[in-house]
Backbone as numpy.savetxt, mean C-alpha at the origin, in Angstrom:
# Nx Ny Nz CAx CAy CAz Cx Cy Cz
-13.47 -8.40 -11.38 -14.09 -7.49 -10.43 -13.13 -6.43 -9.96
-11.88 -6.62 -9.81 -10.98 -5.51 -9.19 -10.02 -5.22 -9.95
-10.40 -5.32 -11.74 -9.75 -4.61 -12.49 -8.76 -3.03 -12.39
-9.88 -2.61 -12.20 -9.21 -1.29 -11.90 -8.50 -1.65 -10.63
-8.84 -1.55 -9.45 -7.83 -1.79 -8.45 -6.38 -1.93 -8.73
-6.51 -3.48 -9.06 -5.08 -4.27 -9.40 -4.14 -3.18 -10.63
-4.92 -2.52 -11.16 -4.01 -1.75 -12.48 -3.78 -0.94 -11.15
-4.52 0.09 -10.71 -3.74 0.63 -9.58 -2.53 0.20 -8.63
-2.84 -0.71 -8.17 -1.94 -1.15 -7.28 -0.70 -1.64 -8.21
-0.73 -2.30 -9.52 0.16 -2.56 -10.40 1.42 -1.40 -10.45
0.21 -0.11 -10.62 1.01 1.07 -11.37 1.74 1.49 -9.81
1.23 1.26 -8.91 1.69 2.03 -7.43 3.39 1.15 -7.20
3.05 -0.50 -8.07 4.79 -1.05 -7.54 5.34 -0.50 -8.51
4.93 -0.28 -9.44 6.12 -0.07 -10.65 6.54 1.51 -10.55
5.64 2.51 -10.00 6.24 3.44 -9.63 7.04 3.51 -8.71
6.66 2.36 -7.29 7.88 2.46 -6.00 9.14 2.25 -6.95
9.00 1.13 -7.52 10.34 0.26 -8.39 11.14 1.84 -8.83
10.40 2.00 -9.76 10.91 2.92 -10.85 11.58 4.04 -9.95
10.97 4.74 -8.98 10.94 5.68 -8.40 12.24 5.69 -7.23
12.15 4.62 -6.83 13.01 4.52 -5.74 14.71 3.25 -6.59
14.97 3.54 -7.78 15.73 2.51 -8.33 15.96 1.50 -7.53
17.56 1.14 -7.59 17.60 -0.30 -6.76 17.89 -0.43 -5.59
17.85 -0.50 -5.11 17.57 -0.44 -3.73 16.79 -1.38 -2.80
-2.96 -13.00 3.89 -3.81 -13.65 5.21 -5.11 -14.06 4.66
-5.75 -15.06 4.54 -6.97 -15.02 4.76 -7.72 -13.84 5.71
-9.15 -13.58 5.58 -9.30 -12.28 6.36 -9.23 -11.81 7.67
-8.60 -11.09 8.50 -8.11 -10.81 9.45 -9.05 -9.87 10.59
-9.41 -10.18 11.50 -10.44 -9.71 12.36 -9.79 -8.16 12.86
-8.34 -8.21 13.12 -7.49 -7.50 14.00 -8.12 -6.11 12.62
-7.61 -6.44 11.54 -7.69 -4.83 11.01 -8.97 -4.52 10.07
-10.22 -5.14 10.76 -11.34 -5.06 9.86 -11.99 -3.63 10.81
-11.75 -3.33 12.28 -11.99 -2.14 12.37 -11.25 -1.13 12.25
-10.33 -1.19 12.02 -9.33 0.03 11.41 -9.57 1.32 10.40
-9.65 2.04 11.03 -9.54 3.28 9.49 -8.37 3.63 9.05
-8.97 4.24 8.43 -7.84 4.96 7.14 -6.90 5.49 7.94
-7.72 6.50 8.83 -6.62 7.62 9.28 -5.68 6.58 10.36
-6.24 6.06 11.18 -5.27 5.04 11.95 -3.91 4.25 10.96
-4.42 3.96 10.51 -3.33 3.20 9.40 -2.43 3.99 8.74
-3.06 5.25 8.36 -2.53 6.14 7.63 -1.23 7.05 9.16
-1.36 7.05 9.76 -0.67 7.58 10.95 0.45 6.86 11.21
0.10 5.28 11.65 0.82 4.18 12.04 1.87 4.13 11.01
1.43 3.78 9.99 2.61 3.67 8.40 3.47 5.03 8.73
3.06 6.19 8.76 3.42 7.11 8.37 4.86 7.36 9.39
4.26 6.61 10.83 5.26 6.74 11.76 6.45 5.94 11.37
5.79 4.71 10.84 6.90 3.48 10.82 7.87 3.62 9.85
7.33 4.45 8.83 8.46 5.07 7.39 8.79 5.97 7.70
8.55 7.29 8.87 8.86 8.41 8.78 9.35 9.24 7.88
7.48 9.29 6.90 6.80 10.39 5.76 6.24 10.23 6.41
5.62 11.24 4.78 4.16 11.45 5.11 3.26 11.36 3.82
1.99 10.57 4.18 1.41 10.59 3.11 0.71 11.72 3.07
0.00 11.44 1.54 -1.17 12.36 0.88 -2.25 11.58 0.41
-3.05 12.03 0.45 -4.37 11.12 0.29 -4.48 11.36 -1.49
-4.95 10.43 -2.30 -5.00 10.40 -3.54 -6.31 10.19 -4.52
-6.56 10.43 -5.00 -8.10 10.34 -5.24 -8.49 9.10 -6.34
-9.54 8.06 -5.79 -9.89 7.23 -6.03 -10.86 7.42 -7.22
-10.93 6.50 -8.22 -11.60 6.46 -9.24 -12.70 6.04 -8.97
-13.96 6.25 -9.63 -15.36 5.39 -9.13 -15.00 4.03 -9.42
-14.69 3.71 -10.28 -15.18 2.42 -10.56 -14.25 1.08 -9.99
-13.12 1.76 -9.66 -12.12 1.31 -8.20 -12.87 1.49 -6.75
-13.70 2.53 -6.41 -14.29 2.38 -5.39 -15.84 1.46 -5.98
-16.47 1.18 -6.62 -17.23 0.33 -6.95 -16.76 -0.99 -6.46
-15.58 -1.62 -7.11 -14.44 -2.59 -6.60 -14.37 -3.07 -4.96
-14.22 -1.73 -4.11 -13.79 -2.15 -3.04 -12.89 -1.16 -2.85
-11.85 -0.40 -3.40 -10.99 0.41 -2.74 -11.77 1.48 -2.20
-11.38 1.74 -0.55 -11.82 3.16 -0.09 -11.39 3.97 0.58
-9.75 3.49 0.50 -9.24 4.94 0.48 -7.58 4.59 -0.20
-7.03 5.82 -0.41 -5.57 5.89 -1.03 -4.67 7.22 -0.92
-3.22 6.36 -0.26 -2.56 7.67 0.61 -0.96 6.70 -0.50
-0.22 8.31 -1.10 1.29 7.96 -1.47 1.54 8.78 -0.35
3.23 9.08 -0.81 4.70 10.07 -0.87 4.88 10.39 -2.42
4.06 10.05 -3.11 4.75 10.26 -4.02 5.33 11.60 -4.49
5.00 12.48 -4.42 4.91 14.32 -4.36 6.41 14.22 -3.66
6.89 13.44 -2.48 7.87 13.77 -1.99 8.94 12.69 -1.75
8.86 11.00 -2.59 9.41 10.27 -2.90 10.86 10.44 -3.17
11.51 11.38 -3.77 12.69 11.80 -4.66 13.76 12.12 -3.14
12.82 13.09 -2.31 13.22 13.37 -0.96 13.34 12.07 0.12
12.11 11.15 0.00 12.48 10.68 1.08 12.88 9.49 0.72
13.93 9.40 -0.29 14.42 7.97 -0.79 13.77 6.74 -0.70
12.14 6.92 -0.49 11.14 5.71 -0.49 9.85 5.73 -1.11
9.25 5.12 -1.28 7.79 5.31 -2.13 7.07 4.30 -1.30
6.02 4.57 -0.40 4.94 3.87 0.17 3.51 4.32 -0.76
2.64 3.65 -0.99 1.65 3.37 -1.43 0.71 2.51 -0.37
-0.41 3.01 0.04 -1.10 2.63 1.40 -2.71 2.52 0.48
-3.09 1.23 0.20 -4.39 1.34 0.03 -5.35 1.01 1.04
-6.61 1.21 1.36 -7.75 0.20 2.13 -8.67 0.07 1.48
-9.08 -1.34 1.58 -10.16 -2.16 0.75 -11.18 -1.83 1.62
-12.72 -2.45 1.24 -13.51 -2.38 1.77 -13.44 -3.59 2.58
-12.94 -4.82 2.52 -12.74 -6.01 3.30 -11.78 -6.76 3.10
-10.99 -7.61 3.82 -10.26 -8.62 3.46 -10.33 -9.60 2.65
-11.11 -9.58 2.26 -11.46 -10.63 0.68 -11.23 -10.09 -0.32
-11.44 -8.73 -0.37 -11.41 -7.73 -1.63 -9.98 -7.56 -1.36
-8.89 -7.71 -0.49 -7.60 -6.88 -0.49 -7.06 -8.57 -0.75
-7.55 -10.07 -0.52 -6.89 -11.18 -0.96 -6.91 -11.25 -2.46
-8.26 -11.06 -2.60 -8.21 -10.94 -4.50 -7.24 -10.11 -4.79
-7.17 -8.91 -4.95 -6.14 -7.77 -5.24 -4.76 -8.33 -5.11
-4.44 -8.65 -3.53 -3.03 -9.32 -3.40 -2.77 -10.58 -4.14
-3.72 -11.20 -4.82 -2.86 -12.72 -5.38 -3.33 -12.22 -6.96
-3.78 -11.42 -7.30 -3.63 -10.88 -8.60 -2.58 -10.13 -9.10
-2.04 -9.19 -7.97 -1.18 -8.58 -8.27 0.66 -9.21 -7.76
0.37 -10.31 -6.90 1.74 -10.31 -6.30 2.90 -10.78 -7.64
3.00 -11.50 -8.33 3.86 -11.38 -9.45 4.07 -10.22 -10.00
3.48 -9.25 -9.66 4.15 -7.41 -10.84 4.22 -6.63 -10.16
4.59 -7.03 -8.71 5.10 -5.81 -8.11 7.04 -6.62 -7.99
7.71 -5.65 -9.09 8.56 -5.66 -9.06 9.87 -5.42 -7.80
10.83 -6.74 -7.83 11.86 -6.17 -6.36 12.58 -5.10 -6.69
13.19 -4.27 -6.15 13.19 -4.70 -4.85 11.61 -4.01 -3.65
10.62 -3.75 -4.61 9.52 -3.18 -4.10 8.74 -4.51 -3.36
8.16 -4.01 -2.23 7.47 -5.25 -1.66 5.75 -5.11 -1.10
5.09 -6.33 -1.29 4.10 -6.08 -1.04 3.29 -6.24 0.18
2.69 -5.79 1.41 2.75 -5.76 2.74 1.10 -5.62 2.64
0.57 -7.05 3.08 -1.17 -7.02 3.08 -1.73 -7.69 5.04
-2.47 -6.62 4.89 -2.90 -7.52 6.22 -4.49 -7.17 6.43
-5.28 -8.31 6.38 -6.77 -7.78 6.62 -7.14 -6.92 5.48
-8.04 -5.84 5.28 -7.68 -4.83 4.27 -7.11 -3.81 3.73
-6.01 -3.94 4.53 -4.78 -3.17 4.29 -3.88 -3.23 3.40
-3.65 -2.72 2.22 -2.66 -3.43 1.69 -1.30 -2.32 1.29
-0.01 -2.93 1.09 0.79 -1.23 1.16 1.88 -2.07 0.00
1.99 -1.24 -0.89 3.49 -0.85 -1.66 4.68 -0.27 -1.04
5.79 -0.81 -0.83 6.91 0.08 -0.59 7.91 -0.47 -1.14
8.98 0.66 -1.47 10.16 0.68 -1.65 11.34 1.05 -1.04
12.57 1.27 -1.19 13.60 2.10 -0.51 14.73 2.24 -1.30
15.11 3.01 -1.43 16.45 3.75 -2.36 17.19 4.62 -1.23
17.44 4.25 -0.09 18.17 4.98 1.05 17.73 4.23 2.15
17.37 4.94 3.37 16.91 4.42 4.64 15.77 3.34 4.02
15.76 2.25 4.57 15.28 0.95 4.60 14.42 1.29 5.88
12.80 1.45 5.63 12.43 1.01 6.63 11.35 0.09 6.32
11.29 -0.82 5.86 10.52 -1.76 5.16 10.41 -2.81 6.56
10.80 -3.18 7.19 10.99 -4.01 8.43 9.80 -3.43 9.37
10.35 -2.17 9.87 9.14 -1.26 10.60 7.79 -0.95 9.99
7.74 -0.36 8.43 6.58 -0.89 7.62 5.62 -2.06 7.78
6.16 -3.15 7.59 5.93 -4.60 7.68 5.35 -4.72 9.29
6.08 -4.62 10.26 5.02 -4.79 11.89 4.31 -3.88 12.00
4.17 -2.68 11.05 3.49 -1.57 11.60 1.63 -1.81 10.87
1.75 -2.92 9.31 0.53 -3.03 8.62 0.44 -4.23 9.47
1.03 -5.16 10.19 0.72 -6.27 11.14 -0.06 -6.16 11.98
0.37 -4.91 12.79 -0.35 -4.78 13.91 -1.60 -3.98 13.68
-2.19 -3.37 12.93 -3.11 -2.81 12.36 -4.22 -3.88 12.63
């Protein structure tokens, strides 16, 4: 069912990886959350900025409904975040236990409710602040 997804989200660690070299059951708290909230919060906690990315149908068929990188400005900000939202926390548990073996370290995978985020760091580390920032969502 979340074929496409998971190749997405696949390709989103292996680009943090690549990009940045070396360097829950469902959750009530972030089932009302939007995009843009999440998309703000992350954005503060990595200090980037995303870009919204355009979703394939048959990934939004899936469940993905929305998708924000850095990638455009990754090289600059010595990190690669990847910010998806599912349509529910069931759809972002499938995704996360399909994909957690291929998201390569030192890239990590940060799920909460239907939130789910790729990041990396090749400079400033803010993977810590990342991490409480998709928590509290």
């Amino acid at each position: 069912m979340t074929r496409t997804i998971t190749s997405a989200l696949a390709a989103a660690a292996i680009v943090a990886s690549a990009g940045c070299g070396t360097g829950s059951a469902e959750d009530s708290r972030s089932a009302g959350v939007s995009a843009a909230s999440a998309k703000a919060s992350i954005e503060r906690a990595a200090d980037l900025n995303l870009a919204a990315q355009p979703i394939p149908d048959e990934a939004r068929d899936q469940g993905l409904r929305a998708s924000f990188s850095n990638a455009a400005t990754a090289a600059d900000d010595r990190q690669v975040l990847f910010l998806f939202m599912m349509k529910d926390a069931k759809v972002a548990d499938e995704v996360k236990e399909t994909v957690r073996g291929s998201v390569p370290e030192p890239s990590r995978l940060i799920v909460n409710g239907k939130v789910l985020v790729v990041y990396a760091a090749n400079g400033s580390d803010h993977a810590a602040q990342v991490k409480k920032a998709v928590e509290a969502l």
